[in-house]
C-alpha distance (Angstrom), angle and dihedral (degrees) to the residues before:
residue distance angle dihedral
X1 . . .
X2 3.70 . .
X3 3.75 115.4 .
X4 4.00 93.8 -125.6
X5 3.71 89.4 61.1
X6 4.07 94.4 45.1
X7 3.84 85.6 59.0
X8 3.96 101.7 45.8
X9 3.86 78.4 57.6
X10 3.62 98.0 49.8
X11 3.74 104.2 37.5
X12 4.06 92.8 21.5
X13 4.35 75.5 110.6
X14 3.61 96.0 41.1
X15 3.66 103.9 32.8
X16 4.29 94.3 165.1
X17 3.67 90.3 67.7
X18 3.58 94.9 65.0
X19 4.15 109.7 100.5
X20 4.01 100.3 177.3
X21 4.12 124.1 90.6
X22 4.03 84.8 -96.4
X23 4.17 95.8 71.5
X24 4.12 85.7 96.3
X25 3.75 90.9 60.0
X26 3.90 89.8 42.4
X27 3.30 85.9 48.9
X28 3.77 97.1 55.1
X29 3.55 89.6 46.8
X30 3.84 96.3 58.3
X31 3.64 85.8 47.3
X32 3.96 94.9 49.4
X33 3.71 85.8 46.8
X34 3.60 92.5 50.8
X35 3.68 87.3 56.7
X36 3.94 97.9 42.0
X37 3.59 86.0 59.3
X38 3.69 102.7 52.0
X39 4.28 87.1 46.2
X40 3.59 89.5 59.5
X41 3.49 94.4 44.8
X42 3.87 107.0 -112.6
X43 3.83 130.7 117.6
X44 3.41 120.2 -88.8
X45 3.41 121.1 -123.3
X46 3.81 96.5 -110.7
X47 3.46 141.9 -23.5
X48 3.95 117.6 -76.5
X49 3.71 115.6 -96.2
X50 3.36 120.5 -123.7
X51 4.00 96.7 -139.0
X52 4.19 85.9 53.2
X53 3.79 87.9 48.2
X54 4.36 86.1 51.7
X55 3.42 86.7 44.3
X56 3.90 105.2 46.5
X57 4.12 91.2 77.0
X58 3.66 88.7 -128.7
X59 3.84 112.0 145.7
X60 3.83 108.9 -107.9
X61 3.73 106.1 -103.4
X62 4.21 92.1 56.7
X63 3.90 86.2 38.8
X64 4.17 85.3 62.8
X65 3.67 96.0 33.2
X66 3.85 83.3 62.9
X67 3.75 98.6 33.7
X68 4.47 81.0 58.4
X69 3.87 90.7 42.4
């Protein structure tokens, strides 16, 4: 399995503790997880940072949308 995908599902909860060029796509997974969670109507498993959120690259507005989600 490639490397890159062995770390999303590692850090995928912990995406800040990820030091190699992948962290933004680890990043973007804990995010989309985030989000997957609240559709299906469970808890997520914490609150969305706000230094993953500045990280992510999303533009600002979709960064709060899911930072309110």
């Amino acid at each position: 399995m490639p490397y890159p995908l062995v770390e999303a599902a590692l850090y995928h909860n912990n995406p800040l503790a990820v030091l190699s060029p992948n962290r933004q796509n680890v990043i973007l997974l804990h995010i989309a997880d985030h989000l997957a969670r609240i559709e299906m109507g469970l808890k997520p498993v914490k609150a969305l940072d706000q230094e993953i959120m500045a990280q992510s690259g999303l533009p600002s507005a979709l960064a709060e949308r899911c930072r309110l989600a």
